[in-house]
mmCIF file of the N, C-alpha and C atoms, coordinates in Angstrom:
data_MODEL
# 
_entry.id   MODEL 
# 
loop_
_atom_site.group_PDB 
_atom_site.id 
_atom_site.type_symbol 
_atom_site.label_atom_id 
_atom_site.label_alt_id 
_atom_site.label_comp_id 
_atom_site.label_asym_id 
_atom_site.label_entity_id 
_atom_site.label_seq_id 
_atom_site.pdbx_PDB_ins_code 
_atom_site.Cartn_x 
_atom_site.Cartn_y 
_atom_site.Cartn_z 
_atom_site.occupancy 
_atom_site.B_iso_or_equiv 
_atom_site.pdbx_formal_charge 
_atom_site.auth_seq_id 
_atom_site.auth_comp_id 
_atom_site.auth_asym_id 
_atom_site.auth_atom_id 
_atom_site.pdbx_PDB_model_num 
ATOM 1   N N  . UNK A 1 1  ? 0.844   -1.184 0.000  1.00 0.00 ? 1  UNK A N  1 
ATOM 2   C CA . UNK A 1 1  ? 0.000   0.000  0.000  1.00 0.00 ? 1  UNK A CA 1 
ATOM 3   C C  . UNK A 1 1  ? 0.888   1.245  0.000  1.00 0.00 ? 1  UNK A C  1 
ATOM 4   N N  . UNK A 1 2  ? 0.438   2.126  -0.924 1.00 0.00 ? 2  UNK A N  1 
ATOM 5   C CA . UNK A 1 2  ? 1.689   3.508  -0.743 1.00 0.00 ? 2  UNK A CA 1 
ATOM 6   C C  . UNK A 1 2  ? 0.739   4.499  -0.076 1.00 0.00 ? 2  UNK A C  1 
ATOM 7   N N  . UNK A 1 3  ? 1.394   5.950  0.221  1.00 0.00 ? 3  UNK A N  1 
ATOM 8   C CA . UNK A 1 3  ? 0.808   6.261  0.477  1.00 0.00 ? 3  UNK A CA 1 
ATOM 9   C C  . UNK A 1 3  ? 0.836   7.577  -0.206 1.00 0.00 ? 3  UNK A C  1 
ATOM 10  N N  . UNK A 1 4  ? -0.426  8.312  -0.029 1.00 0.00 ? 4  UNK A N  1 
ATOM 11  C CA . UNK A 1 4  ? -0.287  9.265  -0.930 1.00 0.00 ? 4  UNK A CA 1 
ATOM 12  C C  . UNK A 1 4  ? -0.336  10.915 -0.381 1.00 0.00 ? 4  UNK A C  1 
ATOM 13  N N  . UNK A 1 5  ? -0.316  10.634 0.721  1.00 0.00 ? 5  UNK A N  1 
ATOM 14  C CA . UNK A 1 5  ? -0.415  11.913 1.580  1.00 0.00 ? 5  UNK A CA 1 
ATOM 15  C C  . UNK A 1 5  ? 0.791   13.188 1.466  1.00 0.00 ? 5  UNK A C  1 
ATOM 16  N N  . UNK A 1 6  ? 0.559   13.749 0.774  1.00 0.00 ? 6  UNK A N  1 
ATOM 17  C CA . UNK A 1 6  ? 1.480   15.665 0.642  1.00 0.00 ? 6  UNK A CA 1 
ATOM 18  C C  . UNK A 1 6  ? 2.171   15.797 1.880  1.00 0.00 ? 6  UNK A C  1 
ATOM 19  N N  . UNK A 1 7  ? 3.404   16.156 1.756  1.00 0.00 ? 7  UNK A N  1 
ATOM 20  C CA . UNK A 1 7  ? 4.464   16.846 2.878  1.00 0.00 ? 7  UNK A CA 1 
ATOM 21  C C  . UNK A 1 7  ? 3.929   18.311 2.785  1.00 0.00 ? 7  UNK A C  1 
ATOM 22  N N  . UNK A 1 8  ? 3.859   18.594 3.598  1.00 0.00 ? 8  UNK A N  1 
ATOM 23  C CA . UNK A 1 8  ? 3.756   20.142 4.018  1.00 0.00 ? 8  UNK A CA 1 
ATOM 24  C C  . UNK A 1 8  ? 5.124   20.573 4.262  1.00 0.00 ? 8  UNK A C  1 
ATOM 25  N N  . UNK A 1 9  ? 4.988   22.222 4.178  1.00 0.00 ? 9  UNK A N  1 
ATOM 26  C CA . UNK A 1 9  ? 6.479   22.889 3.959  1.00 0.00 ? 9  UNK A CA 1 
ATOM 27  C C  . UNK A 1 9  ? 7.274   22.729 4.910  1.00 0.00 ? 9  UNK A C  1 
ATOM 28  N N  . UNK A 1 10 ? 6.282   22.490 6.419  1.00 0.00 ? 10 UNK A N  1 
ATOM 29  C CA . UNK A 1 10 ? 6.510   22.383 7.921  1.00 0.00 ? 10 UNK A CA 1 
ATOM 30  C C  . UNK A 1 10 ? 7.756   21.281 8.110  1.00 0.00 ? 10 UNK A C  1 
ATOM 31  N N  . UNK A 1 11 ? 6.913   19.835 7.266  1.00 0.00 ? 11 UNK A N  1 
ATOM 32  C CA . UNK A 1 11 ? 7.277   18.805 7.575  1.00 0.00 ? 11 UNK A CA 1 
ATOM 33  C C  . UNK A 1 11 ? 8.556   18.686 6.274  1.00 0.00 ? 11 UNK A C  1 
ATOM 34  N N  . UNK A 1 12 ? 8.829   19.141 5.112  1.00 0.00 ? 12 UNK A N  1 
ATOM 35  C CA . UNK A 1 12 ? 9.720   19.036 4.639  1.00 0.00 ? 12 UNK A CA 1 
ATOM 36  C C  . UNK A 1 12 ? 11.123  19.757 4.924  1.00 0.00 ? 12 UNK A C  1 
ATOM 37  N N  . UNK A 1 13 ? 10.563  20.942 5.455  1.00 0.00 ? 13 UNK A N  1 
ATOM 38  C CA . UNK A 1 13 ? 11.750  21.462 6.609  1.00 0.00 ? 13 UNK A CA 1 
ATOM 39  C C  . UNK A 1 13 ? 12.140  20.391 7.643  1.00 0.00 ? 13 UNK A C  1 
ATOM 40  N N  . UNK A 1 14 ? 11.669  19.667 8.861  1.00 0.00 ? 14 UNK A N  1 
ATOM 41  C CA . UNK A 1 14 ? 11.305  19.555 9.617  1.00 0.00 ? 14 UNK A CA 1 
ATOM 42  C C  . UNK A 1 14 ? 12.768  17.886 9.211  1.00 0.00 ? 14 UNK A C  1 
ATOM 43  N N  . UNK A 1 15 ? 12.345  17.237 7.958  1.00 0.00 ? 15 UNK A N  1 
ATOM 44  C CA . UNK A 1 15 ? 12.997  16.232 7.467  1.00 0.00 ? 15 UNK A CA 1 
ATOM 45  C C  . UNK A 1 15 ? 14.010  16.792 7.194  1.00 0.00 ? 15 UNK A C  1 
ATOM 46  N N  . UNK A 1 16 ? 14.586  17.931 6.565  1.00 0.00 ? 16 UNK A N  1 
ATOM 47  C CA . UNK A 1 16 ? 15.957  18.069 6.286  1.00 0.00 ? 16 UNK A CA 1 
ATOM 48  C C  . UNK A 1 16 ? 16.823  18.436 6.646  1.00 0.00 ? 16 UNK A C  1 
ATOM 49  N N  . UNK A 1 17 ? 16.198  18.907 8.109  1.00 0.00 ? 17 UNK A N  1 
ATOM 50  C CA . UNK A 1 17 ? 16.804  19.650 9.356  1.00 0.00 ? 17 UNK A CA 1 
ATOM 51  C C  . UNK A 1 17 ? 18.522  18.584 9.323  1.00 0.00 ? 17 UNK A C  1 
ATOM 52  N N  . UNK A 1 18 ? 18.334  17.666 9.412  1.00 0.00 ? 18 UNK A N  1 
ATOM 53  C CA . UNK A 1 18 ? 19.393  16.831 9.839  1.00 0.00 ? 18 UNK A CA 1 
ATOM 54  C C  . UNK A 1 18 ? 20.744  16.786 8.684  1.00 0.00 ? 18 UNK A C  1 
ATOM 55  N N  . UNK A 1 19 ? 20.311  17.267 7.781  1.00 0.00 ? 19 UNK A N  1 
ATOM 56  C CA . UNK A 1 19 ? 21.759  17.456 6.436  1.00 0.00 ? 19 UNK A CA 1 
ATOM 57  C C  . UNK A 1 19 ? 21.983  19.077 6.775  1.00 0.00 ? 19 UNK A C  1 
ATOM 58  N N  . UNK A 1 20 ? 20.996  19.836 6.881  1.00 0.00 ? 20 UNK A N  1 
ATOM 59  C CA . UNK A 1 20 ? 21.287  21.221 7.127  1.00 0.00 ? 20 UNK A CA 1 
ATOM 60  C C  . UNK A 1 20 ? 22.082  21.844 8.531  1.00 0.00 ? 20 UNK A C  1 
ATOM 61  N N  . UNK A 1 21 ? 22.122  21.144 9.370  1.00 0.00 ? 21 UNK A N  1 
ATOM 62  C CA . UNK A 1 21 ? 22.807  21.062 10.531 1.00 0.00 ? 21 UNK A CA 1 
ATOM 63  C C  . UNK A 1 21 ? 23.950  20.560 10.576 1.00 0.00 ? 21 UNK A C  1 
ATOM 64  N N  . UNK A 1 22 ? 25.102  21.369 10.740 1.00 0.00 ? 22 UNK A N  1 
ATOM 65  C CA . UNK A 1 22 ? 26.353  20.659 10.534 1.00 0.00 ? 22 UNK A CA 1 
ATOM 66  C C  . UNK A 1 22 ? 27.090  19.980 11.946 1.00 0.00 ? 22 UNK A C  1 
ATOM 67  N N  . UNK A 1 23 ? 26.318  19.596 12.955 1.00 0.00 ? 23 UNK A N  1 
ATOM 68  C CA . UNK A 1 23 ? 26.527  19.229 14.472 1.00 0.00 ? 23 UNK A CA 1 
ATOM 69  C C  . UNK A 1 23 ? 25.328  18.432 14.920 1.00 0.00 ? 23 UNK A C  1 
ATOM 70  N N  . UNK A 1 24 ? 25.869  18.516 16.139 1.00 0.00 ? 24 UNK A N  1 
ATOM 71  C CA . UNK A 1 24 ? 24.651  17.580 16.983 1.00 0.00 ? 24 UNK A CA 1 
ATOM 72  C C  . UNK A 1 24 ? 24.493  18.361 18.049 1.00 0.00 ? 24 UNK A C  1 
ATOM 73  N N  . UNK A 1 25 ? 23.403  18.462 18.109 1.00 0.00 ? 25 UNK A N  1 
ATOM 74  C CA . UNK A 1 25 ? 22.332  18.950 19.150 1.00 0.00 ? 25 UNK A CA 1 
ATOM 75  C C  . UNK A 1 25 ? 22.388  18.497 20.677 1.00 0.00 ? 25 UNK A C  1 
ATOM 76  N N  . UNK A 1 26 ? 22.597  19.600 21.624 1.00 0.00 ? 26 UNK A N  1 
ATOM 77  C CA . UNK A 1 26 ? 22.336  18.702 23.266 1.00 0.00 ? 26 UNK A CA 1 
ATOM 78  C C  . UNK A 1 26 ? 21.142  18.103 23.067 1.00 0.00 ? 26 UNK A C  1 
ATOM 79  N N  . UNK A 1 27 ? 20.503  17.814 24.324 1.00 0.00 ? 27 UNK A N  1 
ATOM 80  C CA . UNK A 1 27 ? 19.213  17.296 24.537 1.00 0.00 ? 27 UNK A CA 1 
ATOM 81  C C  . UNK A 1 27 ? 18.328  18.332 24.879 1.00 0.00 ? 27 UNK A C  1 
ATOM 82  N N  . UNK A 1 28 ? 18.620  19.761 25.194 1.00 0.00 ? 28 UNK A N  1 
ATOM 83  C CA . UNK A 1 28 ? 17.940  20.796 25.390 1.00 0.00 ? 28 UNK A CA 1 
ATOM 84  C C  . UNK A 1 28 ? 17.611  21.352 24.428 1.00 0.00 ? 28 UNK A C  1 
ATOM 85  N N  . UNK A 1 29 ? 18.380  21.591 23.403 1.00 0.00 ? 29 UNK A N  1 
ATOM 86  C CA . UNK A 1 29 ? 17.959  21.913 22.405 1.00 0.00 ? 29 UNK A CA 1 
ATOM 87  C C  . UNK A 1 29 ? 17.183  21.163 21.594 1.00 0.00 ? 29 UNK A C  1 
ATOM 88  N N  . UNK A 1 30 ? 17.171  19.850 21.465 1.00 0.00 ? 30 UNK A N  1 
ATOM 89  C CA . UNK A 1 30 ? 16.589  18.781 20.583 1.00 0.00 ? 30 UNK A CA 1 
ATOM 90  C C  . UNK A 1 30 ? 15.362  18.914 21.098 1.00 0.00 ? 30 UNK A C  1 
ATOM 91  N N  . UNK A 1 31 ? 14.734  19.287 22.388 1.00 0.00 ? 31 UNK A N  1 
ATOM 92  C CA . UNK A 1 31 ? 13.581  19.513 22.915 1.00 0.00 ? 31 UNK A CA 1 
ATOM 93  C C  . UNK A 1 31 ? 13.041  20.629 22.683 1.00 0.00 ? 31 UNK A C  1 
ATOM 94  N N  . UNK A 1 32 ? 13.436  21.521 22.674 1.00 0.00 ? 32 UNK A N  1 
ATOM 95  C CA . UNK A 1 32 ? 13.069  23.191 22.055 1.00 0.00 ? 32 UNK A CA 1 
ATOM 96  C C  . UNK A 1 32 ? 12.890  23.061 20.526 1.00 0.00 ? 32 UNK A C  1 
ATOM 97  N N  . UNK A 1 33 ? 13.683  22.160 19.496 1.00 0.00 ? 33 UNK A N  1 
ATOM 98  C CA . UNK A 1 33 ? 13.271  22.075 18.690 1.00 0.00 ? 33 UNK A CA 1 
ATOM 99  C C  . UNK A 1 33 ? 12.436  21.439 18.158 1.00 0.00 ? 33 UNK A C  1 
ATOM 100 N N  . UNK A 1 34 ? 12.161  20.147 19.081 1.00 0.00 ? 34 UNK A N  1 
ATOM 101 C CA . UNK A 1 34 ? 10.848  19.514 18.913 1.00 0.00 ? 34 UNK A CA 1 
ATOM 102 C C  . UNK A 1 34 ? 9.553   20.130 19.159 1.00 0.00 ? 34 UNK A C  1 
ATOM 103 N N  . UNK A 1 35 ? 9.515   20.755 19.862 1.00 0.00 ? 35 UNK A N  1 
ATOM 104 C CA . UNK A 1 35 ? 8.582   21.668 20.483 1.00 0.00 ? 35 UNK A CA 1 
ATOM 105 C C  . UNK A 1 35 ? 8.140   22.939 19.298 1.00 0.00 ? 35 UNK A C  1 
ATOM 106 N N  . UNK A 1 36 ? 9.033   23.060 18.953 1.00 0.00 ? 36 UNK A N  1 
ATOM 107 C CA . UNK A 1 36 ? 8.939   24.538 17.850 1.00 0.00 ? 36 UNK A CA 1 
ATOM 108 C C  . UNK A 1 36 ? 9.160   23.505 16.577 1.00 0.00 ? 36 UNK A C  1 
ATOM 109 N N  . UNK A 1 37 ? 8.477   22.482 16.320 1.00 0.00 ? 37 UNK A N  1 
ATOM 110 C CA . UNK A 1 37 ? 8.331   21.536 15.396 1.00 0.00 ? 37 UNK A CA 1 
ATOM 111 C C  . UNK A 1 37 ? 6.752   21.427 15.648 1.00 0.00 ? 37 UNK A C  1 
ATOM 112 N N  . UNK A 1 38 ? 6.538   20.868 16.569 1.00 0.00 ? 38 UNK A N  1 
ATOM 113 C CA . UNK A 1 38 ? 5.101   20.635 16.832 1.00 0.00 ? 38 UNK A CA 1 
ATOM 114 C C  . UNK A 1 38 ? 3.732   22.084 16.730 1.00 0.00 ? 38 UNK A C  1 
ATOM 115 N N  . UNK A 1 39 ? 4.410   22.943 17.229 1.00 0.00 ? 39 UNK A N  1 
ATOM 116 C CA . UNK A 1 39 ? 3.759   24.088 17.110 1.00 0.00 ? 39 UNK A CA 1 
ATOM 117 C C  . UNK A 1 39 ? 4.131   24.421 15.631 1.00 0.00 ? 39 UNK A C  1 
ATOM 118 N N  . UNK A 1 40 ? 4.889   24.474 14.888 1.00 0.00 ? 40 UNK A N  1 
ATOM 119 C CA . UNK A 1 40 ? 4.734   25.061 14.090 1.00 0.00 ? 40 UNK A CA 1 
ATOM 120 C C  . UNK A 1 40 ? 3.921   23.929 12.653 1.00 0.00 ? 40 UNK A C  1 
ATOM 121 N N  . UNK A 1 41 ? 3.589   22.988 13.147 1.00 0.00 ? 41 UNK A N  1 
ATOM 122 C CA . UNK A 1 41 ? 2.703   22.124 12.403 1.00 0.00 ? 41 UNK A CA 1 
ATOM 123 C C  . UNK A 1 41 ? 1.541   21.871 12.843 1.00 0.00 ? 41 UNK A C  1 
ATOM 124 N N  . UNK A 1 42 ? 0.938   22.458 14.257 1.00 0.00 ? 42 UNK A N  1 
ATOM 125 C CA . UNK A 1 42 ? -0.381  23.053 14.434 1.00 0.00 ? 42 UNK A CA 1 
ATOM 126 C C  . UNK A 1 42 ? -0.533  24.166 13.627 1.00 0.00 ? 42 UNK A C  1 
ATOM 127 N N  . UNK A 1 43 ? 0.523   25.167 13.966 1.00 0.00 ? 43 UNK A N  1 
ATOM 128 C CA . UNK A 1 43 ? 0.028   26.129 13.103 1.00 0.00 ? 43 UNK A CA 1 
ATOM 129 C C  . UNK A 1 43 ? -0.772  26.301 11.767 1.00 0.00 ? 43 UNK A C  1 
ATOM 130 N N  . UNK A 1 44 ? 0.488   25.565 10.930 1.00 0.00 ? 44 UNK A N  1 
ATOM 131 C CA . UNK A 1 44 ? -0.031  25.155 9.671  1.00 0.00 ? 44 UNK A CA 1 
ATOM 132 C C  . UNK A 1 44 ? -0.701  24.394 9.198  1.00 0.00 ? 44 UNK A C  1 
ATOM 133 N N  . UNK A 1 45 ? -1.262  23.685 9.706  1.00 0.00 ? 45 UNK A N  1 
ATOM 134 C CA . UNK A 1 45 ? -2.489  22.558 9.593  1.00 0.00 ? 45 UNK A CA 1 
ATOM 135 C C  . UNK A 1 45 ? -3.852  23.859 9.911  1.00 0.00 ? 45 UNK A C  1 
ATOM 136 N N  . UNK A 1 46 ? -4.230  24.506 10.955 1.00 0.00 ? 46 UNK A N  1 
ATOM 137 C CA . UNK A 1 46 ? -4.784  25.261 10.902 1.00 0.00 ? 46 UNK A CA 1 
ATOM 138 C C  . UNK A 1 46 ? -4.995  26.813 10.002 1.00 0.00 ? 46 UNK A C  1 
ATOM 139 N N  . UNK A 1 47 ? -4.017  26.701 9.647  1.00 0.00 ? 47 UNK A N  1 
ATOM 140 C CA . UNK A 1 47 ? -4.272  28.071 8.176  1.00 0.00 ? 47 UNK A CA 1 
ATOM 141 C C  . UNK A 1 47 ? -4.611  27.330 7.293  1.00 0.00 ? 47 UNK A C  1 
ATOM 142 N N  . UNK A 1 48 ? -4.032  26.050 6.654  1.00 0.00 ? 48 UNK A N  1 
ATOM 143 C CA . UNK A 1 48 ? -4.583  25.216 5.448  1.00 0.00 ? 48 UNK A CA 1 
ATOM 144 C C  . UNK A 1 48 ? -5.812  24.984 5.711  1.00 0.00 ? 48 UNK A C  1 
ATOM 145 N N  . UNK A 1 49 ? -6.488  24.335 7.097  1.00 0.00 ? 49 UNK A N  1 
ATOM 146 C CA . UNK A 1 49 ? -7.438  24.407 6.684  1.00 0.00 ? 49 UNK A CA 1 
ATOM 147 C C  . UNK A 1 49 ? -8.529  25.345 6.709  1.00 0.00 ? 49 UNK A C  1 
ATOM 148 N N  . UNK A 1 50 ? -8.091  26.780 7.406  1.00 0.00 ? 50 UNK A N  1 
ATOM 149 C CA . UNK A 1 50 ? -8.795  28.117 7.279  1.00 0.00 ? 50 UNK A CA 1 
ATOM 150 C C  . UNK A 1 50 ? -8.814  28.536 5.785  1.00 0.00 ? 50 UNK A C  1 
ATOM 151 N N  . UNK A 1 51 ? -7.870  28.164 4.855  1.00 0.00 ? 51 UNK A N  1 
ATOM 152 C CA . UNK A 1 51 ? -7.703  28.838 3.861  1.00 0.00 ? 51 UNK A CA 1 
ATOM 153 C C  . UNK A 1 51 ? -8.621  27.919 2.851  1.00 0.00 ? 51 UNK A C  1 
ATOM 154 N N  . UNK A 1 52 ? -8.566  26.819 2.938  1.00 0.00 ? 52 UNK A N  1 
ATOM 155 C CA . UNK A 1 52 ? -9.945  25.486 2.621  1.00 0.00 ? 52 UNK A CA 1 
ATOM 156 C C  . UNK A 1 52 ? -11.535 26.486 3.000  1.00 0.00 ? 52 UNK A C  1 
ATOM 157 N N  . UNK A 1 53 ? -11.458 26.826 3.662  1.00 0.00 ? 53 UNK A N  1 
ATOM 158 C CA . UNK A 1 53 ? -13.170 26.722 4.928  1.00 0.00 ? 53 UNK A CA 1 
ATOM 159 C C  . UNK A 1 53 ? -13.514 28.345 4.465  1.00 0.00 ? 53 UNK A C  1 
ATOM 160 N N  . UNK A 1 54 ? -12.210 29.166 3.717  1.00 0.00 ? 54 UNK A N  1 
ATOM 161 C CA . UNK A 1 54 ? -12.443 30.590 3.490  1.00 0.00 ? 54 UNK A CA 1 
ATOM 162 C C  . UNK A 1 54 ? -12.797 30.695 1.711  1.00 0.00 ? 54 UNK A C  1 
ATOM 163 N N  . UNK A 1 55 ? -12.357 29.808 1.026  1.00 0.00 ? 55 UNK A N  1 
ATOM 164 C CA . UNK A 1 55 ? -12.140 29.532 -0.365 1.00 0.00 ? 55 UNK A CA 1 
ATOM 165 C C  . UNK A 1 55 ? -12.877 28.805 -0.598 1.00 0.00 ? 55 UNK A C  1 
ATOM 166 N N  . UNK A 1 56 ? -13.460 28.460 -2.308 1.00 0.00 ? 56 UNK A N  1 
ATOM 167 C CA . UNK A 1 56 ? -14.539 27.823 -2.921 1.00 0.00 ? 56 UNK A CA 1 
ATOM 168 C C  . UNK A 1 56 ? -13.606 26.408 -3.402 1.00 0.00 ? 56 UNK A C  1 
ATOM 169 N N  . UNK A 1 57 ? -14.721 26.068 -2.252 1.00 0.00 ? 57 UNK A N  1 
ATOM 170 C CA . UNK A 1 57 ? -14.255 24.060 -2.386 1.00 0.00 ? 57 UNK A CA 1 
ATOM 171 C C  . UNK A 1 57 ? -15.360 23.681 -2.881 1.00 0.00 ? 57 UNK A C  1 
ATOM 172 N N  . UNK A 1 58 ? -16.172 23.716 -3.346 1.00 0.00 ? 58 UNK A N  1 
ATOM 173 C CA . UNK A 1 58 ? -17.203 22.827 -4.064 1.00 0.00 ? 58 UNK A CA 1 
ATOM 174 C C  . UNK A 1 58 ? -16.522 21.719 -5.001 1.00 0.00 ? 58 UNK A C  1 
ATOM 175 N N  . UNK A 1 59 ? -15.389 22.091 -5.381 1.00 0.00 ? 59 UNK A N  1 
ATOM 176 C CA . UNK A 1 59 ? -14.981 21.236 -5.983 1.00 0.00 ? 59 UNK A CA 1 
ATOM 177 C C  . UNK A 1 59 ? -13.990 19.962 -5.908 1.00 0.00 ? 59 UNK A C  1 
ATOM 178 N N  . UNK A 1 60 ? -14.067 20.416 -4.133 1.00 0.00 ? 60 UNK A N  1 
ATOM 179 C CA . UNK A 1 60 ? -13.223 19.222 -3.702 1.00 0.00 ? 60 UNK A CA 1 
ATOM 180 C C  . UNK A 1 60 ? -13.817 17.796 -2.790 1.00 0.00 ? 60 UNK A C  1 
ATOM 181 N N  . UNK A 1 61 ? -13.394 17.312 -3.108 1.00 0.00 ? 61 UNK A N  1 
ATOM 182 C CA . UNK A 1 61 ? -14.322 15.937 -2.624 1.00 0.00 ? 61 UNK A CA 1 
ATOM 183 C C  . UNK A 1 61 ? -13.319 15.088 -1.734 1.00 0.00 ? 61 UNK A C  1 
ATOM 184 N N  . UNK A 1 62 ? -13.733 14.090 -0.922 1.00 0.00 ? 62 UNK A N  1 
ATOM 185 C CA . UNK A 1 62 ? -12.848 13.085 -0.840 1.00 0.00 ? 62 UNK A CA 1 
ATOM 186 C C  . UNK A 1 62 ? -12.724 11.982 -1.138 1.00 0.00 ? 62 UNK A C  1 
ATOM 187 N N  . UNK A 1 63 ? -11.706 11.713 -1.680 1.00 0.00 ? 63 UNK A N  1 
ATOM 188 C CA . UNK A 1 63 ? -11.472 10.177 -2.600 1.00 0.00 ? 63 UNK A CA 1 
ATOM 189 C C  . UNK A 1 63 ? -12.105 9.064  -1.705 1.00 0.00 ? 63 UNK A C  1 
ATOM 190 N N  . UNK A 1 64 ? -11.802 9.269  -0.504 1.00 0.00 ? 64 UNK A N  1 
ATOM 191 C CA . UNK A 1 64 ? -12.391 7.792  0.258  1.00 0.00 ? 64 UNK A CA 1 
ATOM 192 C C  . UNK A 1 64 ? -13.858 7.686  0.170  1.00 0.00 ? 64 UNK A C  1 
ATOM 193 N N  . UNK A 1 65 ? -14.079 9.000  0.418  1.00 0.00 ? 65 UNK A N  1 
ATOM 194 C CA . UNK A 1 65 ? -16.292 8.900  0.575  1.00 0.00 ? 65 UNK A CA 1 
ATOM 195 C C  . UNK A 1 65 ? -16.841 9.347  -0.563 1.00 0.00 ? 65 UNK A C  1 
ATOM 196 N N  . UNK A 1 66 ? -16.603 9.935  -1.687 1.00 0.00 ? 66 UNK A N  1 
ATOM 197 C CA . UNK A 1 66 ? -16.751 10.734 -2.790 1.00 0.00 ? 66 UNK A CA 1 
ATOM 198 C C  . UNK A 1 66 ? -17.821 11.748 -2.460 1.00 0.00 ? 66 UNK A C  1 
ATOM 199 N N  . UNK A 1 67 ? -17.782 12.066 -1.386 1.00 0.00 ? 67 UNK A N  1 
ATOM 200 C CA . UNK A 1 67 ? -18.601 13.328 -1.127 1.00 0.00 ? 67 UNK A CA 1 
ATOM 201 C C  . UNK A 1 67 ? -17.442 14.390 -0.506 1.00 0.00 ? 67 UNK A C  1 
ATOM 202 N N  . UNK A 1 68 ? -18.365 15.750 -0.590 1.00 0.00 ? 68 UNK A N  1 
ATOM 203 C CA . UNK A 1 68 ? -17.687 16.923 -0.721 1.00 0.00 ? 68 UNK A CA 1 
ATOM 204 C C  . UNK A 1 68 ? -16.990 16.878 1.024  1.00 0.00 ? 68 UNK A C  1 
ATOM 205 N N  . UNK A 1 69 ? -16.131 17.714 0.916  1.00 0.00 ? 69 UNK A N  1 
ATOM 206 C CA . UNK A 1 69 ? -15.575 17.697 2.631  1.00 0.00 ? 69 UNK A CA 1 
ATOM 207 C C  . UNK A 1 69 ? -16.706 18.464 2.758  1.00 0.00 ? 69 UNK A C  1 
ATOM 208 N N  . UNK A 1 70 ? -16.638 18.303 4.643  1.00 0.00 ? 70 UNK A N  1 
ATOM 209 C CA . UNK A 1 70 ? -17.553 18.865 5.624  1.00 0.00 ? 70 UNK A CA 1 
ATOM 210 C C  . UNK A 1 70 ? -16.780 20.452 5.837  1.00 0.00 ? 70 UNK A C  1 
ATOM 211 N N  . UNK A 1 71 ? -15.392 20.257 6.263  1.00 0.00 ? 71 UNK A N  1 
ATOM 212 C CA . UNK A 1 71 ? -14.168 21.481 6.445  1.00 0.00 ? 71 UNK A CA 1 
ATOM 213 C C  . UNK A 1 71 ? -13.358 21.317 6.010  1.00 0.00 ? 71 UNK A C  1 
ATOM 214 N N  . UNK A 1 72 ? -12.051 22.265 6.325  1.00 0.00 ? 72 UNK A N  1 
ATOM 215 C CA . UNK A 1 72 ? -11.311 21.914 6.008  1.00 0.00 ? 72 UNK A CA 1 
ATOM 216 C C  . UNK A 1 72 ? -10.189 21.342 6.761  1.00 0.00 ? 72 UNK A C  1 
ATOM 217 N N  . UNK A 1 73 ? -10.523 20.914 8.116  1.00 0.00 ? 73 UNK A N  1 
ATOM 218 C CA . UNK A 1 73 ? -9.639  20.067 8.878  1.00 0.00 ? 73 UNK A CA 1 
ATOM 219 C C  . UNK A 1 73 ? -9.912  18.652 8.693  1.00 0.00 ? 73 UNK A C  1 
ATOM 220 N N  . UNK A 1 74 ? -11.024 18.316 8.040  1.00 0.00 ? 74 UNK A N  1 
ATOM 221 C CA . UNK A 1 74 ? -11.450 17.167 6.968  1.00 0.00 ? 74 UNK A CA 1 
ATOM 222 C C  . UNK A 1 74 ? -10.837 17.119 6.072  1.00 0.00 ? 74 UNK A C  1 
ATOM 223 N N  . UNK A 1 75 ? -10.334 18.216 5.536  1.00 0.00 ? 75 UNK A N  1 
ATOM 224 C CA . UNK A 1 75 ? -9.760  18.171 4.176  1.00 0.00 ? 75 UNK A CA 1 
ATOM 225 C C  . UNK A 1 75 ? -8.044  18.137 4.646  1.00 0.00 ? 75 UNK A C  1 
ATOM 226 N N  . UNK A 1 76 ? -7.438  18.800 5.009  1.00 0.00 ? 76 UNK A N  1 
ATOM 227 C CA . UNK A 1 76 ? -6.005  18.731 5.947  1.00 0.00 ? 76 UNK A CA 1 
ATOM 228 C C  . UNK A 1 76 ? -5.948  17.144 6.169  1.00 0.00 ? 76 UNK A C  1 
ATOM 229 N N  . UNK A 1 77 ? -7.186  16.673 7.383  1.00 0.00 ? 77 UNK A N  1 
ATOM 230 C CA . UNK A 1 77 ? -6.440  15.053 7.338  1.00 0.00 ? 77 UNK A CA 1 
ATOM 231 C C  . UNK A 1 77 ? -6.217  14.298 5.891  1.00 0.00 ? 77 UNK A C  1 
ATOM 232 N N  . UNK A 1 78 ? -7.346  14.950 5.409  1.00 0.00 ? 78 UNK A N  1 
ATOM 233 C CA . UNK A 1 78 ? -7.349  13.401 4.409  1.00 0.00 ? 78 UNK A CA 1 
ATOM 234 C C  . UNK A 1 78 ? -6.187  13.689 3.348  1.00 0.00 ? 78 UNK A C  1 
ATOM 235 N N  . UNK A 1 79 ? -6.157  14.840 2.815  1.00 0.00 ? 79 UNK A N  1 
ATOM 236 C CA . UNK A 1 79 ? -4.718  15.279 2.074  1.00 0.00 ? 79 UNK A CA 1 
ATOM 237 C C  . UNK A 1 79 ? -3.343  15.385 2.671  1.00 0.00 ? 79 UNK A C  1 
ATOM 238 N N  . UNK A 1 80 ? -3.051  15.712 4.205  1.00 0.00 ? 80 UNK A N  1 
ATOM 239 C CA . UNK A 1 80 ? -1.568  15.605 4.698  1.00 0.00 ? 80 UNK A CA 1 
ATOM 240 C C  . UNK A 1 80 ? -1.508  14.751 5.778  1.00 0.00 ? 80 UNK A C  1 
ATOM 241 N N  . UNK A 1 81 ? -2.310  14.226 6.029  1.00 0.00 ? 81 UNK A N  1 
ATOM 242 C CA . UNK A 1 81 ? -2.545  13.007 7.547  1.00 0.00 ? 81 UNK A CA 1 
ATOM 243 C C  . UNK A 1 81 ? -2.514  11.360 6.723  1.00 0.00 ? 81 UNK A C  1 
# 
């Protein structure tokens, strides 16, 4: 089964952190950055799907139910979750 779910900009940062870093991290920091990882992928999960719920989706559906999303935090899971 593949999967087909979109990286967000959050999470493609988030993956390349580790070539872009030329060291290793204490454990204090690895926690501050986890942290300012997590928040910053609430964040953006919530504007995508404000920007869904503010914009004309009639035309978006979901592949699993073939009916239209309800929101767009319906629409966020099913496209980046």
């Amino acid at each position: 089964m593949t999967n087909n779910k979109q990286q967000t900009a959050v999470e493609l940062f988030w993956n390349q952190l580790p070539e872009i870093l030329p060291f290793t991290v204490d454990t204090e920091t690895a926690v501050k950055l986890q942290k300012a990882y997590q928040q910053s992928k609430e964040m953006e999960k919530e504007q995508i799907a404000k920007a869904f719920d503010d914009g004309d989706y009639n035309y978006h559906y979901s592949r699993k139910t073939g009916n239209d999303f309800e929101d767009g935090k319906e629409y966020f899971n099913e496209v980046y979750r």
